[in-house]
Steps between C-alpha positions, in 0.01 A plus 500: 500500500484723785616191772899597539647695715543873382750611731741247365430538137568854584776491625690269206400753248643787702780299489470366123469909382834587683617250180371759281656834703619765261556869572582437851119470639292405198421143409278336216179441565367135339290376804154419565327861561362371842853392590584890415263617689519366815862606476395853450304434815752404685686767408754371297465612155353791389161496326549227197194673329685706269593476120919464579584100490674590822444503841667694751591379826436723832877410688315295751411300200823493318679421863256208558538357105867511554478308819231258357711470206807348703258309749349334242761417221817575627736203489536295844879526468500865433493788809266772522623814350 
């Protein structure tokens, strides 16, 4: 199934990972590998290839996961932070 757009499905899982943020920049990582990838690409997320169950975000990445975050799932009554 390579017929979707990427961008998008990129974006909702930098979003989804800020769910998982621990240690102030680190996040879980239990995506698709291509997913990973292309956010390593983009320069997001550091290189995913690694042993740790972790990723770590770059701070453009953590900035833009944090925005995507409240874009995406924020509440419609609440205010931006």
């Amino acid at each position: 199934m390579d017929d979707y757009d990427h961008d998008k499905v990129d974006e909702f899982v930098l979003a989804l990972l800020y769910l998982t943020l621990h240690d102030s920049y680190r996040a879980w990582k239990g995506f698709d590998w291509d997913v990973l990838d292309r956010l390593y690409q983009k320069g997001w997320i550091d290189n995913p290839r690694n042993k740790a169950k972790s990723v770590v975000f770059t701070e453009e990445g953590l900035s833009r996961s944090a925005n995507l975050f409240q874009q995406y799932f924020s509440k419609q009554d609440e205010k931006p932070r």
